[in-house]
DRENVODREN-788309 format. One record per residue (C-alpha): residue in three letters; z, y, x. Coordinates in Angstrom, 1 decimal. Layout:
BEGIN
residuo;c3;c2;c1
ALA;Z;Y;X
...
END
This chain:
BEGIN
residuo;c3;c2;c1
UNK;30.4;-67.6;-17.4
UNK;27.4;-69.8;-18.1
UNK;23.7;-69.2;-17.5
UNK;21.8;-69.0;-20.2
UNK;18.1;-68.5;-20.8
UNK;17.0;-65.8;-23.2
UNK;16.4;-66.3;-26.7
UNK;12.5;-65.7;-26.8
UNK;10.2;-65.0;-30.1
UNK;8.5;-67.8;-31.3
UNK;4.7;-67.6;-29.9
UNK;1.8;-69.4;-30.8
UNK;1.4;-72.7;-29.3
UNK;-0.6;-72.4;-26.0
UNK;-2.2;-75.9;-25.9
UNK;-6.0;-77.1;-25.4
UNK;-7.3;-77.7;-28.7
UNK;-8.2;-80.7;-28.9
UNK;-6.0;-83.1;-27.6
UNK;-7.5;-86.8;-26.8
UNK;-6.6;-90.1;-25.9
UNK;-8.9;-92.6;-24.9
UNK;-8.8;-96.7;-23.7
UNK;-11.0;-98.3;-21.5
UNK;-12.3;-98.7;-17.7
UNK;-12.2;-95.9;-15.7
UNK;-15.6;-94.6;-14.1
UNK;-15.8;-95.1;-9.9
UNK;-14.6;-91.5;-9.7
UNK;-11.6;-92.6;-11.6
UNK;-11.5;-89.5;-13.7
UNK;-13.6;-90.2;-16.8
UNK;-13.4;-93.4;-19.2
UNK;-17.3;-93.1;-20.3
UNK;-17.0;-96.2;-23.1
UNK;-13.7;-95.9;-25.0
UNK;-12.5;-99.7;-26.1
UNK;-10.2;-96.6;-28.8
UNK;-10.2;-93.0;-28.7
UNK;-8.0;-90.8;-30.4
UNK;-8.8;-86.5;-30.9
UNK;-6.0;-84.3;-32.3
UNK;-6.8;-80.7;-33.4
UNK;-4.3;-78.1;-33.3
UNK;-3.6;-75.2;-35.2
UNK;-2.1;-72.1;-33.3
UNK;1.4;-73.1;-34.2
UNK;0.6;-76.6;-32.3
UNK;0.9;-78.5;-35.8
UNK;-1.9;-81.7;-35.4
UNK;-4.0;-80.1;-38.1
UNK;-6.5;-82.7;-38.3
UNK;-6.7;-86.4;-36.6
UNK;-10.1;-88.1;-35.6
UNK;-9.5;-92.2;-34.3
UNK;-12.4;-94.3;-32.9
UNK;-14.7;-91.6;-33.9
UNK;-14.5;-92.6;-37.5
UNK;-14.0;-89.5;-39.9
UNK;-11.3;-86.6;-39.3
UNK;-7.9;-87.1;-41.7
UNK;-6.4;-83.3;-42.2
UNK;-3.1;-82.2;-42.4
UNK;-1.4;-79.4;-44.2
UNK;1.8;-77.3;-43.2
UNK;4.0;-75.3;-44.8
UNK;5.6;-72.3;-43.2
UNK;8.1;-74.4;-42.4
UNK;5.8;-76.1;-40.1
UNK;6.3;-79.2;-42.7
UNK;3.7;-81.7;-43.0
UNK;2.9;-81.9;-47.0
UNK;-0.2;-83.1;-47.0
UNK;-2.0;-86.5;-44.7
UNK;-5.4;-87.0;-45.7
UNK;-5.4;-87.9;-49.0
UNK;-1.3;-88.1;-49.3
UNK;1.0;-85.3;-50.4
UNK;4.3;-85.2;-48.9
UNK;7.7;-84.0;-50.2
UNK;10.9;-82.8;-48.5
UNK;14.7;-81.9;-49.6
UNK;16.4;-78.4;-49.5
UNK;17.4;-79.2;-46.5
UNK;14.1;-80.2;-44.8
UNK;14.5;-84.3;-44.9
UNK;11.3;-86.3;-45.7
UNK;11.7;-87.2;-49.0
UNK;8.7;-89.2;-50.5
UNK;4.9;-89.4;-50.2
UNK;2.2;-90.2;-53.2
UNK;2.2;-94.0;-51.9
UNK;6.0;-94.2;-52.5
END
């Protein structure tokens, strides 16, 4: 018989919110890059879907999920997908 782990309810995402990236020289300490060359900031909403996206500081692109958890909506780009969930086509295609 084979171990298996439990099937478990799906729970909100338990990450920091947000989530960043940064390039550059570390400080002497070597825990903090205090002049970014880029930088990158991801919010999450509670299902852990990037709900917005902030690079080099410049201004923050949203996103927009269904209850899917299907992005249909970048910025200013709406999104389409099949029956079947498959990426189908965006406004720029």
């Amino acid at each position: 018989m084979c171990c298996r782990p439990p099937l478990v309810a799906r729970l909100p995402y338990r990450c920091a919110s947000p989530v960043a990236f940064a390039r550059g020289t570390l400080n002497a300490g070597h825990d903090t890059i205090s002049s970014p060359s880029h930088s990158i900031t991801w919010s999450l909403d509670p299902v852990g879907n990037f709900s917005s996206t902030t690079t080099d500081g410049g201004s923050a692109v949203n996103n927009i999920f269904n209850k899917q958890n299907e992005e249909t909506a970048a910025g200013f780009s709406t999104l389409a997908f099949d029956a079947n969930g498959n990426f189908t086509t965006d406004d720029h295609r």
